[in-house]
N, C-alpha and C positions, 0 to 999 in steps of 0.2 A: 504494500500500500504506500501511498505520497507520506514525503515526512511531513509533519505538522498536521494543522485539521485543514479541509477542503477552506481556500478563500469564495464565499459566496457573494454575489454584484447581485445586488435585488435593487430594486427602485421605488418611490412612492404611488409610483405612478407607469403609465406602458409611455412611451416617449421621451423619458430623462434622460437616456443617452447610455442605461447599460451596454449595449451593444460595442459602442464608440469604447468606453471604459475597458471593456472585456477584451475587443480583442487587441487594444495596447497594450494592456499586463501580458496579454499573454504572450504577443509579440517583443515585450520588454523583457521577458524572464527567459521569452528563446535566446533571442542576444547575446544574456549572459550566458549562454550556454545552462540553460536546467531543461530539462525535459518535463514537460508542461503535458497534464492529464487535461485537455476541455470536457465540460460538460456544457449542459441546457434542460433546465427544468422547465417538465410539459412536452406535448409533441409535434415540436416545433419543427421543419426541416429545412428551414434556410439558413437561419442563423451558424445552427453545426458545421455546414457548408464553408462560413467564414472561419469559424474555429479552425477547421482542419486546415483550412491554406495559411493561417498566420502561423498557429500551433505544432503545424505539420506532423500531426498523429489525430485519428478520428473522433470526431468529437460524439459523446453517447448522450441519448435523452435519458434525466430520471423524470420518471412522467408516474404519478399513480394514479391518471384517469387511468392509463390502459394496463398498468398492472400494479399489482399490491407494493405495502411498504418496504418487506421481505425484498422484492426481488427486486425492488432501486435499489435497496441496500449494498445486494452482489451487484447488480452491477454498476454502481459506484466502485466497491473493492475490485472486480475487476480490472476495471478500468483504471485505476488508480495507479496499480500493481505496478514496481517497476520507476515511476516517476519520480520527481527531484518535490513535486506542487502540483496541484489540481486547483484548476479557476472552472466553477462554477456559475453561468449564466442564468439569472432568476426569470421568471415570466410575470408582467403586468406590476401591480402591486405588490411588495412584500409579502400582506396578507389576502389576496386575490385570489383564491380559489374557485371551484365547482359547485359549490354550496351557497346558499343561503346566507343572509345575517347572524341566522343563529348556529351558525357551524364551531362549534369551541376551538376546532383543531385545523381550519383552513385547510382542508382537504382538496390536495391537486393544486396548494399554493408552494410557491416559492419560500416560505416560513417553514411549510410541513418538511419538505426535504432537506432544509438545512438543518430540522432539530433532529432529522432522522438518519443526514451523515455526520450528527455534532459538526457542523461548519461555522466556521467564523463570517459574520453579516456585513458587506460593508457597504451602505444604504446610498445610493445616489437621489440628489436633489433636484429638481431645475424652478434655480430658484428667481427665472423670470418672472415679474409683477408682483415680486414680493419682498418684503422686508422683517420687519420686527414679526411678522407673524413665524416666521421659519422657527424659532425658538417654541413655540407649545406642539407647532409640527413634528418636531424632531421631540420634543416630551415626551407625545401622545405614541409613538413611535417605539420608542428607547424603551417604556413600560409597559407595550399594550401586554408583550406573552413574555415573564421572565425567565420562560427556557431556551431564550433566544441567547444568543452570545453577537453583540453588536459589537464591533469592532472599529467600525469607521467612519463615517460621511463624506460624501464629496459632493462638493456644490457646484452645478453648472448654472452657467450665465448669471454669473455672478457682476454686476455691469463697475466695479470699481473696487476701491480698498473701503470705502464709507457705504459701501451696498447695504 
C-alpha cells in the first residue's frame, strides 16, 4: 500500500477547480520522481483519463453506487500497492452523495470514501463573491462529520492579499 494515508481533493462544491488541483499534485509529485496511485470517487470516466496521462499509471474509480464499501476498500489497497502516494479525486460536494438530507453517512459521497480509506481531506474553495463569509463556510465544514481528518484548504480566486 502508498506510505502515509491517501491525500483526498474534495470541494464544496462541483466546479472549485478539484480537477485543476489534482492533477498538478499529481503531476508535481511525478517530477519528483514518486510514483503516484490516482484515484476518483464515483463513476466518473473522464477525469481518470487525465489522471493517467499526468500520473502515468491508471487511474481506479472508488465508486459505492456500483459497488459496496468492502470492495472500494481493495481496490483502493490495490491500487495503492507499490506507490510512493495516492491522490485521491472527490466528486461534487465533500458531502454530496446518492441520498437524501437525511442520509447520516453520505453514501456514494466523497466524505464516505475518505473515512472509509482513512484519507486525509484537503477541501478546495472558490472563493469568488465572497469574503468574511468563507470563515463559518469552512466552520460549518471542519465540524459537520468528526471522523473526517481535514487537513487542508485551498482557496481559488482568491482576487488579492485583502480578499
Amino acid at each position: 500500500m502508498a506510505a502515509g494515508r491517501p491525500l483526498v481533493i474534495a470541494g464544496t462544491a462541483s466546479g472549485v477547480g478539484k480537477t485543476t488541483l489534482t492533477l498538478g499534485l499529481m503531476g508535481a509529485f511525478r517530477r519528483r520522481g514518486l510514483r503516484v496511485a490516482p484515484f476518483k470517487v464515483g463513476p466518473d470516466y473522464i477525469d481518470p483519463g487525465y489522471h493517467e496521462a499526468v500520473a502515468g499509471t491508471p487511474s481506479r474509480n472508488l465508486d459505492t453506487w456500483l459497488t459496496s464499501p468492502g470492495t472500494v476498500v481493495d481496490i483502493y489497497r490495490r491500487g495503492a500497492a507499490g506507490s510512493d502516494l495516492s491522490v485521491v479525486e472527490g466528486v461534487m460536494g465533500l458531502f454530496d452523495g446518492r441520498a437524501g438530507g437525511n442520509d447520516a453517512d453520505g453514501d456514494g459521497s466523497t466524505a464516505e470514501v475518505a473515512r472509509l480509506i482513512d484519507g486525509v481531506v484537503v477541501l478546495v474553495v472558490d472563493c469568488a463573491r465572497m469574503a468574511r463569509s468563507l470563515a463559518p463556510l469552512l466552520a460549518g465544514f471542519a465540524g459537520f462529520d468528526s471522523r473526517l481528518r481535514l487537513g487542508g484548504v485551498v482557496l481559488n480566486n482568491v482576487g488579492s492579499a485583502n480578499h
